[in-house]
C-alpha positions in Angstrom: 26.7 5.4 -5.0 28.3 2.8 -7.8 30.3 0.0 -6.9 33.8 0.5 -7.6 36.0 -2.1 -8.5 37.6 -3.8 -5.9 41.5 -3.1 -5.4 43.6 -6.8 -5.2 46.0 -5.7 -2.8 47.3 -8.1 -0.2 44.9 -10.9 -0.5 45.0 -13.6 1.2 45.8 -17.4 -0.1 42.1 -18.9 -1.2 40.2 -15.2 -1.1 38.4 -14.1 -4.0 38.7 -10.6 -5.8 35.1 -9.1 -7.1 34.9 -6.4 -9.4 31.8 -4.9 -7.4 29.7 -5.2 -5.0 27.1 -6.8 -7.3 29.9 -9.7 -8.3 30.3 -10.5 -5.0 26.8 -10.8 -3.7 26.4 -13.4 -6.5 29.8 -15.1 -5.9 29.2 -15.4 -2.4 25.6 -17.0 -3.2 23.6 -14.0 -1.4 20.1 -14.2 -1.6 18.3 -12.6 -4.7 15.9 -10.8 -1.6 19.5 -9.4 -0.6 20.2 -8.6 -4.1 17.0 -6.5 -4.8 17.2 -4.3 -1.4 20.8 -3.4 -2.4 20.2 -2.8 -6.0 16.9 -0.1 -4.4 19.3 1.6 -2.4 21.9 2.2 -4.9 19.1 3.6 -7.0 17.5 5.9 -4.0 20.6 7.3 -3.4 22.3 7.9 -6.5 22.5 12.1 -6.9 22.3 12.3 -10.3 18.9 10.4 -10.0 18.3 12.6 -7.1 18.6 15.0 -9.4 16.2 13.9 -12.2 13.6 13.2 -9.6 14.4 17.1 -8.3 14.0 18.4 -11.4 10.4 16.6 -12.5 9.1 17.6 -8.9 9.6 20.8 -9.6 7.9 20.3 -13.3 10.5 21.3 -15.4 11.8 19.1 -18.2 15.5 19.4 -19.6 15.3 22.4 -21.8 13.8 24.7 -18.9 16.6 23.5 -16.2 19.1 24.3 -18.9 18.2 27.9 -19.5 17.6 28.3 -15.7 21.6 26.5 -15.2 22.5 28.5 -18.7 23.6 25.2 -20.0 22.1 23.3 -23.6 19.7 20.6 -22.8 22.5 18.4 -24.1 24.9 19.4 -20.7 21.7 18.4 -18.3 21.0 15.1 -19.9 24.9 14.4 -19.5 24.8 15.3 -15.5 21.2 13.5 -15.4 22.9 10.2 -17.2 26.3 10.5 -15.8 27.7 9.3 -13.1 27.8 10.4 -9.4 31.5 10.6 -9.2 31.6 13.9 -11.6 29.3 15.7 -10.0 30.5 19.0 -8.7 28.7 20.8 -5.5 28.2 23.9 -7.9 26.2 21.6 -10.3 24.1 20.2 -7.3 23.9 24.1 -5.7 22.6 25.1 -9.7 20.4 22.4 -9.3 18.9 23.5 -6.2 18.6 27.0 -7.5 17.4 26.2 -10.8 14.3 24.3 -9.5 13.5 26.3 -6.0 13.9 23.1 -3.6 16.2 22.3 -1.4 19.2 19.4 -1.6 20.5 18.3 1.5 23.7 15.9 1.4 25.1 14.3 4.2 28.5 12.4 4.2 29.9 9.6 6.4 28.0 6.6 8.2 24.0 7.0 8.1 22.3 8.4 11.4 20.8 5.1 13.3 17.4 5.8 13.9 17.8 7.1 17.3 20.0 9.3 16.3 18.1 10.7 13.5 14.7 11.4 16.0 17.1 13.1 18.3 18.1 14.9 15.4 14.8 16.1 14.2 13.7 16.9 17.9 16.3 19.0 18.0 16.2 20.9 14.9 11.7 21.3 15.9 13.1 23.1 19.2 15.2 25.4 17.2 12.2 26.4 15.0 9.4 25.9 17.9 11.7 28.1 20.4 12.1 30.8 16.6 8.5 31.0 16.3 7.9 31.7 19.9 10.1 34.7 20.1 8.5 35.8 16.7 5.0 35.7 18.5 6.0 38.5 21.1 5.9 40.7 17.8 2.4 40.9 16.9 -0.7 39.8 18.1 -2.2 38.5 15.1 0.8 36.6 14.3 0.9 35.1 17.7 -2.5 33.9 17.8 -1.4 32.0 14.3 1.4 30.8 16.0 -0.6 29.8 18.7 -2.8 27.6 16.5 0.2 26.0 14.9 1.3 25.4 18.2 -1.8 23.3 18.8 -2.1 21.5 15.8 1.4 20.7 15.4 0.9 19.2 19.3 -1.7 17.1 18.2 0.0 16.2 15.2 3.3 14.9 16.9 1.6 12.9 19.8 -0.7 11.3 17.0 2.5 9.9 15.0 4.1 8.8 18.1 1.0 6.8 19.4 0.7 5.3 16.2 4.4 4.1 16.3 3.8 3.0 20.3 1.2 1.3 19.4 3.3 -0.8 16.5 5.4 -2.1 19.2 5.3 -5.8 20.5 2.6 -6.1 23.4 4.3 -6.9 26.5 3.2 -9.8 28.5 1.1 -9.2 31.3 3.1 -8.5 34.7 3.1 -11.4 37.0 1.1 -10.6 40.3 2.3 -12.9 43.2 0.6 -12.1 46.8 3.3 -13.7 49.6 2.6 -13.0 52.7 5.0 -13.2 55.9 2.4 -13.7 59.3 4.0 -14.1 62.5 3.5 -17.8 63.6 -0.3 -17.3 65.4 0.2 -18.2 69.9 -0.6 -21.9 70.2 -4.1 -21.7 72.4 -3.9 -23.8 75.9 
């Protein structure tokens, strides 16, 4: 994810042309807090580096991914160095392969974080609902299941009291007592 140089098409009287993103957060006098953030998520979600950090995870250095990608040492350092742009999906698939993980890539506008936990709580009922059908095979495994079952309960409503509980305290409800009596007989 590098900052491309800005095309200076159609611009109008007055507006200034940046050269990346980086020019224009200083041009435009953006705070260096600003800066920082944006300069971490460039880095987090570079591939290549996503790629580096796969490949250390998985405790291999250069040399062994090559052999596994049947590539010199010399090709991996390139990919690892290079830049996102010439990255192939066969490269990131050999990647994957070559160190036994996984590499998920997702294109188009991030997930807001509702969307995401609906997301995840759907793809846990696809693997809860999996694992229950696989219990009706054998007793042993269900009663493994079973436990997972449990502890993965426990688990889940843990996390989400600990997020509940990192929400703003709400202000006590107001109690107001009215009351609406008939008007009490005038004694004589």
């Amino acid at each position: 994810m590098r900052s491309s140089p800005t095309q200076k098409t159609n611009l109008k009287p007055g507006a200034r042309a940046y050269a990346s993103v980086e020019a224009l957060m200083k041009g435009e006098g953006v705070s260096a807090e600003v800066q920082q953030a944006y300069a971490r998520l460039v880095e987090d979600t570079r591939i290549t580096d996503g790629l580096t950090r796969l490949r250390r995870s998985a405790k291999l250095t250069q040399a062994e991914i090559a052999e596994r990608l049947s590539v010199t040492q010399a090709a991996v350092s390139k990919i690892e160095s290079g830049r996102d742009e010439t990255l192939t999906l066969a490269i990131i698939s050999a990647y994957a392969a070559g160190s036994k993980q996984r590499i998920n890539i997702t294109f188009g506008r991030p997930l807001t974080h509702v969307e995401s936990v609906k997301e995840h709580a759907l793809g846990l009922k696809h693997h809860l609902e999996a694992l229950a059908k696989l219990a009706h095979k054998d007793e042993a495994i269900a009663k493994g299941i079973e436990g997972f079952f449990h502890e993965a309960t426990v688990n889940i409503d843990r996390i989400v009291l600990r997020c509940r509980e990192q929400l703003p305290r709400s202000r006590k409800p107001e109690i107001r007592m009215q009351t609406h009596l008939a008007p009490s007989p005038v004694a004589r």
